[in-house]
GUVEX-330978 format. One record per atom (N, C-alpha, C): residue number from 1; atom name; z, y, x. Coordinates in nm, 3 decimals, always signed. Each point is the difference from the previous one (the first is absolute). Layout:
// residues N
+-----+-------+---------+---------+---------+
: num : atomo :       w :       v :       u :
+-----+-------+---------+---------+---------+
: NUM :    CA :       Z :       Y :       X :
...
+-----+-------+---------+---------+---------+
// end
This chain:
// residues 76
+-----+-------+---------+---------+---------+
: num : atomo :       w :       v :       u :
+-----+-------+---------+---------+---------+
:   1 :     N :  -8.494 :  -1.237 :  -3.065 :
:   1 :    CA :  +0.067 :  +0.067 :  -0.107 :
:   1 :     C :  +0.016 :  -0.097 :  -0.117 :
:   2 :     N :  +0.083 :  -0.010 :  -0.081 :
:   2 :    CA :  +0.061 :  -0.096 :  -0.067 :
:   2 :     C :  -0.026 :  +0.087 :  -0.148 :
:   3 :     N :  -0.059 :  -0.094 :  -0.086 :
:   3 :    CA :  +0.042 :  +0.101 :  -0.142 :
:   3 :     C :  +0.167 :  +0.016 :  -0.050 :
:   4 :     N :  -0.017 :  +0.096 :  -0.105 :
:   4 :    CA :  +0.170 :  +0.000 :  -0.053 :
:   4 :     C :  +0.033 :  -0.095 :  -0.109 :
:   5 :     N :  +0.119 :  -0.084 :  +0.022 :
:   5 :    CA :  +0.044 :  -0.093 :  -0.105 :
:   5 :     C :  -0.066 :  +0.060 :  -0.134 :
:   6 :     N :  +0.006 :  -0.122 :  -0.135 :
:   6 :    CA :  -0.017 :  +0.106 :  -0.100 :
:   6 :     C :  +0.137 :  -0.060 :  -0.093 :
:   7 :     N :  +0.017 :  +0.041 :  -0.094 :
:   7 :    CA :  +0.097 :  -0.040 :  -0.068 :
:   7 :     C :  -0.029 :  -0.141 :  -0.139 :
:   8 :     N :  -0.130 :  -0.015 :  -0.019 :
:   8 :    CA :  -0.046 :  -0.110 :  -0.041 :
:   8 :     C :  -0.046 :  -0.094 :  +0.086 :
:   9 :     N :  -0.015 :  -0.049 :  +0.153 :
:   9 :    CA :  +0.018 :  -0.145 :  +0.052 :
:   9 :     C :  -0.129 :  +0.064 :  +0.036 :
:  10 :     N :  -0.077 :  -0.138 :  +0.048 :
:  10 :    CA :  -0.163 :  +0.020 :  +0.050 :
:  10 :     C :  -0.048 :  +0.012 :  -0.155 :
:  11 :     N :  -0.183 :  -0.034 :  +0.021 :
:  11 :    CA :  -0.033 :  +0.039 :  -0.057 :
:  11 :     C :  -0.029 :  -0.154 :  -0.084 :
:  12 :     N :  -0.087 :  +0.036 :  -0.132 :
:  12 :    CA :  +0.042 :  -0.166 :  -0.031 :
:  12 :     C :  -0.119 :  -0.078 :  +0.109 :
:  13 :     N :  -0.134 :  +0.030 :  +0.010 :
:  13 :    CA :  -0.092 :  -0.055 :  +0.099 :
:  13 :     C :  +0.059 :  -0.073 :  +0.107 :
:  14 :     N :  +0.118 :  +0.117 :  +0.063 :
:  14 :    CA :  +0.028 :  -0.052 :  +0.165 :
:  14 :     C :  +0.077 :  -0.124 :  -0.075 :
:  15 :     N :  +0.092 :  +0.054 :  -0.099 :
:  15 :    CA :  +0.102 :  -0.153 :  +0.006 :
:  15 :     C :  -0.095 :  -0.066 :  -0.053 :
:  16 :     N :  -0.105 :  -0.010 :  -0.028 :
:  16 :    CA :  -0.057 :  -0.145 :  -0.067 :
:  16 :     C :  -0.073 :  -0.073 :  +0.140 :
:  17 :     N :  -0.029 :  +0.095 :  +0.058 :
:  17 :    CA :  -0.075 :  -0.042 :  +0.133 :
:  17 :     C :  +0.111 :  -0.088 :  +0.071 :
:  18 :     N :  +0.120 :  +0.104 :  +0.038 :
:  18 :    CA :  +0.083 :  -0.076 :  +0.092 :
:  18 :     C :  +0.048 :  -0.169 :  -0.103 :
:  19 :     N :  +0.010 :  +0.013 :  -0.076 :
:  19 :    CA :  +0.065 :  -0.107 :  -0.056 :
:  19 :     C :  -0.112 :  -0.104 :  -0.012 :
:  20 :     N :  -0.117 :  +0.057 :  -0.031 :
:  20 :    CA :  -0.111 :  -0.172 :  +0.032 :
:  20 :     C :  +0.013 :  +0.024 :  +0.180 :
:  21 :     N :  +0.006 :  +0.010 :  +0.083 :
:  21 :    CA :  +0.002 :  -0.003 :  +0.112 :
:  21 :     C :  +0.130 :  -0.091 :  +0.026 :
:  22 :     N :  +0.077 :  +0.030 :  -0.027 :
:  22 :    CA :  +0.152 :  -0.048 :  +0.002 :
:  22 :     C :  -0.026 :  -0.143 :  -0.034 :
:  23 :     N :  -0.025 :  -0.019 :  -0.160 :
:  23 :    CA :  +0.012 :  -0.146 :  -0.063 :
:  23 :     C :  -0.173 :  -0.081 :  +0.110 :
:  24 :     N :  -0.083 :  +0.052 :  +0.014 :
:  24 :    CA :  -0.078 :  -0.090 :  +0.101 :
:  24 :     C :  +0.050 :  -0.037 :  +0.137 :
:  25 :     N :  +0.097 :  +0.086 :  +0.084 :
:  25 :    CA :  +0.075 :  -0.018 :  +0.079 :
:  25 :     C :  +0.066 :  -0.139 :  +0.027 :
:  26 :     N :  +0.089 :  +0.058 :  -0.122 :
:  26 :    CA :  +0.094 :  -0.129 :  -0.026 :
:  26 :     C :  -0.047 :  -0.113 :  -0.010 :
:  27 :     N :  -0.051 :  -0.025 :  -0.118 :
:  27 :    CA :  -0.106 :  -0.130 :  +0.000 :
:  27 :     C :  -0.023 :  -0.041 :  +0.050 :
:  28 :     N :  -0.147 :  +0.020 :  +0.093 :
:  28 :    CA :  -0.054 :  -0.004 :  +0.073 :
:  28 :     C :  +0.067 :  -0.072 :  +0.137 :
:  29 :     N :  +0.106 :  +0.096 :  +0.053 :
:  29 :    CA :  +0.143 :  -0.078 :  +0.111 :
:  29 :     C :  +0.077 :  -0.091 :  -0.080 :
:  30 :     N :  +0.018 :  -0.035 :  -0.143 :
:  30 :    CA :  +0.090 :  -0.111 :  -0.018 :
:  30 :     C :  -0.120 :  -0.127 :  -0.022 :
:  31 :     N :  -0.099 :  +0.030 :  -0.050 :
:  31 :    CA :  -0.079 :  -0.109 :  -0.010 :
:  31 :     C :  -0.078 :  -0.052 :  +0.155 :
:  32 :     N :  +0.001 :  +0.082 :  +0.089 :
:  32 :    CA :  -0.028 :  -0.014 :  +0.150 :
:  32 :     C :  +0.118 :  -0.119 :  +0.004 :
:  33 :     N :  +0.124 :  +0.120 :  +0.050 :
:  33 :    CA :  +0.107 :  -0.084 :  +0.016 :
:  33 :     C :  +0.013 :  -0.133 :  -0.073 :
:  34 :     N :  -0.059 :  -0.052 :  -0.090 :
:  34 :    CA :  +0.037 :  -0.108 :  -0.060 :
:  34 :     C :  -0.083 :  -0.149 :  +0.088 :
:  35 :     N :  -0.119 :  +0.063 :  +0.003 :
:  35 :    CA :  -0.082 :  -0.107 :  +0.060 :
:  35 :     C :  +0.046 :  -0.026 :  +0.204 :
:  36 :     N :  +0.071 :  +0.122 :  +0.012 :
:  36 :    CA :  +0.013 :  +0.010 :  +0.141 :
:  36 :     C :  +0.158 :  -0.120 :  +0.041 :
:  37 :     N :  +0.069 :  +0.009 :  -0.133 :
:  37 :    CA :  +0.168 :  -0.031 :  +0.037 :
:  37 :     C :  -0.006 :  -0.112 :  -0.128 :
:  38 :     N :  -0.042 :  -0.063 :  -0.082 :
:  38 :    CA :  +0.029 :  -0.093 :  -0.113 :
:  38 :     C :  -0.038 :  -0.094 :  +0.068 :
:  39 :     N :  +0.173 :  -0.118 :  -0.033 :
:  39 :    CA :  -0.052 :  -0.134 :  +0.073 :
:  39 :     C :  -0.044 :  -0.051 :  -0.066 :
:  40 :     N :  -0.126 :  -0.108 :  +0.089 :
:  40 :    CA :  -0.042 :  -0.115 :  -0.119 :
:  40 :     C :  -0.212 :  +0.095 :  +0.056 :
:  41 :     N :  -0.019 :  +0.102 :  -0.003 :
:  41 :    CA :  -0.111 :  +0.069 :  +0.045 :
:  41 :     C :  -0.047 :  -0.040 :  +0.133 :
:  42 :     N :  -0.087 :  -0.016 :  +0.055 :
:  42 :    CA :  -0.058 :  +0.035 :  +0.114 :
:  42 :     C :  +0.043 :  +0.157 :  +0.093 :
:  43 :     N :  +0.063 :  +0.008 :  +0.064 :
:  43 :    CA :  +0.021 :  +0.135 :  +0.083 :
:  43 :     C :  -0.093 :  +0.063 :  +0.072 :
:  44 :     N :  -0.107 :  +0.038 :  -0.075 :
:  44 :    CA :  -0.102 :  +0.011 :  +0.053 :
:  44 :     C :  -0.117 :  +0.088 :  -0.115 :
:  45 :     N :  +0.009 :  +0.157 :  +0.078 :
:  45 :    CA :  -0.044 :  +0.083 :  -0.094 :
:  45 :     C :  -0.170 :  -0.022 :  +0.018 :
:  46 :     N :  -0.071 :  +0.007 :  -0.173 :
:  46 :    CA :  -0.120 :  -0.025 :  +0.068 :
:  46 :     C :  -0.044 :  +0.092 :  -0.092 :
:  47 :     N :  -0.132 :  +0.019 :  +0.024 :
:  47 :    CA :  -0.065 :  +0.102 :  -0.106 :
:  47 :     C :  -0.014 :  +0.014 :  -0.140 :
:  48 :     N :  +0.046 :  -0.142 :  -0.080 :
:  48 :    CA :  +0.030 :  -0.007 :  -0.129 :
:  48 :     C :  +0.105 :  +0.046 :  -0.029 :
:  49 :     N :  +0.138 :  -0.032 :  +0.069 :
:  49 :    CA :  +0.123 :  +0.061 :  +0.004 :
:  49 :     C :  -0.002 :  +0.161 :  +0.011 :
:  50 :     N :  -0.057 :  +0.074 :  +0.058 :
:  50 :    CA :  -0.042 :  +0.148 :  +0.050 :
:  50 :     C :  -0.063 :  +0.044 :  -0.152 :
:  51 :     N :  -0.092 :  -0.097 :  -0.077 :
:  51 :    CA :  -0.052 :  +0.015 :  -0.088 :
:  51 :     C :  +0.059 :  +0.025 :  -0.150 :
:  52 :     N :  +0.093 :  -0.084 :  -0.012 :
:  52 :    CA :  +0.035 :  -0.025 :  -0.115 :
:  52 :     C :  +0.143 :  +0.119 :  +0.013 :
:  53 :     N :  +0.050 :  +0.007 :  +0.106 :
:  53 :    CA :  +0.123 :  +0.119 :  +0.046 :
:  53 :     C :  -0.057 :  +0.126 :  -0.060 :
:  54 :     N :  -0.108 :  +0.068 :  +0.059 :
:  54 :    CA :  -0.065 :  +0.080 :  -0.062 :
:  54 :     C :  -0.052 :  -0.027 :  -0.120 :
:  55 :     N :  +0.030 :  -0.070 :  -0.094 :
:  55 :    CA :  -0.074 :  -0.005 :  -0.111 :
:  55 :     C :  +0.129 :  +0.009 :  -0.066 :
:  56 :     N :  +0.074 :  -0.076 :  -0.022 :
:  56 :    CA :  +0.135 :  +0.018 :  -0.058 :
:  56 :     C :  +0.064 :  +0.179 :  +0.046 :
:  57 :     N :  -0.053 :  +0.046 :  +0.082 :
:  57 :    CA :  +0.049 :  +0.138 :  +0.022 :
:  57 :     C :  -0.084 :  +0.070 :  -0.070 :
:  58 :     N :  -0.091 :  -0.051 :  -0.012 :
:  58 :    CA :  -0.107 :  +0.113 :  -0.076 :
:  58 :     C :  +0.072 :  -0.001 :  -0.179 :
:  59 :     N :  +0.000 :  -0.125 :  -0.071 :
:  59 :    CA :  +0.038 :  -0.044 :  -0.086 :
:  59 :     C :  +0.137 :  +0.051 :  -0.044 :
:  60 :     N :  +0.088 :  +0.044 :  +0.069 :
:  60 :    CA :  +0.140 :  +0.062 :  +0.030 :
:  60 :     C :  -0.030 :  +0.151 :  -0.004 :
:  61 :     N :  -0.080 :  +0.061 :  +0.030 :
:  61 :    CA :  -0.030 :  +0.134 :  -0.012 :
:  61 :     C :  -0.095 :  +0.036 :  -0.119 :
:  62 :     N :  -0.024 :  -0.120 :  -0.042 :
:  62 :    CA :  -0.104 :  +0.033 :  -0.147 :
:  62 :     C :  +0.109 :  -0.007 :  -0.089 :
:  63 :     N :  +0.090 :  -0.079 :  +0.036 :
:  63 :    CA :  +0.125 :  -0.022 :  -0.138 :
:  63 :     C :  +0.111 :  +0.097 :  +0.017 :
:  64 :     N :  -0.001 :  +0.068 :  +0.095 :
:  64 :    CA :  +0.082 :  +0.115 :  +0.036 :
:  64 :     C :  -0.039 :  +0.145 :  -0.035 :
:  65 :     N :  -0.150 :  -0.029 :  -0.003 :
:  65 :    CA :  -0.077 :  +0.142 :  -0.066 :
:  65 :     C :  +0.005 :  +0.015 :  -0.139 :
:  66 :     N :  -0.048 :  -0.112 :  -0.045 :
:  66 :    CA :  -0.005 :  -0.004 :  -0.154 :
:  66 :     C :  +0.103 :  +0.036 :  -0.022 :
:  67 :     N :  +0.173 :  -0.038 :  +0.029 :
:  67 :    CA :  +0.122 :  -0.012 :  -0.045 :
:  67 :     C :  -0.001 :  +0.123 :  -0.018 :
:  68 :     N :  -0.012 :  +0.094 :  +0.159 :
:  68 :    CA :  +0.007 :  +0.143 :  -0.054 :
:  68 :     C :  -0.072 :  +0.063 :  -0.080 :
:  69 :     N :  -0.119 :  -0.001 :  -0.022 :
:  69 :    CA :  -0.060 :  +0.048 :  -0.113 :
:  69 :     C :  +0.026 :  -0.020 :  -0.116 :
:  70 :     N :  +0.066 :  -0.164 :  -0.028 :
:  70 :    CA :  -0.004 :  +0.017 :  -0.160 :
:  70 :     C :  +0.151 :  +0.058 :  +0.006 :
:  71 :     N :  +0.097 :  -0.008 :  +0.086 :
:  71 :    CA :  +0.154 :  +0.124 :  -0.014 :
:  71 :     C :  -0.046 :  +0.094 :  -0.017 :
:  72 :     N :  -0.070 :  +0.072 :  +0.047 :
:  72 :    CA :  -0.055 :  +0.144 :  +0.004 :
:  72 :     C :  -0.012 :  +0.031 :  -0.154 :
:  73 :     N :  -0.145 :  -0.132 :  -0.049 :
:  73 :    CA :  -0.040 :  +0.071 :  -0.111 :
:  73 :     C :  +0.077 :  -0.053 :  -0.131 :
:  74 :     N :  +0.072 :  -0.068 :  +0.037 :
:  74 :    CA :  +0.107 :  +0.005 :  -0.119 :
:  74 :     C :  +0.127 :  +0.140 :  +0.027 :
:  75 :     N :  +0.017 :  +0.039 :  +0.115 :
:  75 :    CA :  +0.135 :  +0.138 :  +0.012 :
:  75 :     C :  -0.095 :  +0.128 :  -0.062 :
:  76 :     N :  -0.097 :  -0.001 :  +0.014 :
:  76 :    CA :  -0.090 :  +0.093 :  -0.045 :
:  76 :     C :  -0.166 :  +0.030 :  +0.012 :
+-----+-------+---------+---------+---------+
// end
């Protein structure tokens, strides 16, 4: 069973959730992707690379949270 649309969007929680989820996503796969496909690198994923991917994703979802919060608390 599905809830019913509402006429104000989700709620602000879910969108803050989905959106740090989103911006660690991203990150996370472009900074992967970087070490996996940039010439001039070693092609060769190693656990520092795994490391720092996830860290820059984490870092991407801290600057994506804050963003929304301080929009929030400046609209009201």
């Amino acid at each position: 069973m599905t809830t019913p649309p509402t006429p104000h969007g989700p709620a602000p929680e879910t969108e803050r959730r989905r959106a740090g989820i989103a911006a660690f996503l991203v990150a996370a796969t472009a900074s992967f992707a970087f070490f996996a496909f940039f010439p001039g690198l070693p092609h060769v994923i190693d656990w520092g690379a795994i490391l720092v991917s996830l860290t820059v994703g984490g870092l991407a979802r801290w600057a994506r949270l804050v963003r929304i919060d301080k929009k929030r608390r400046d609209l009201g």
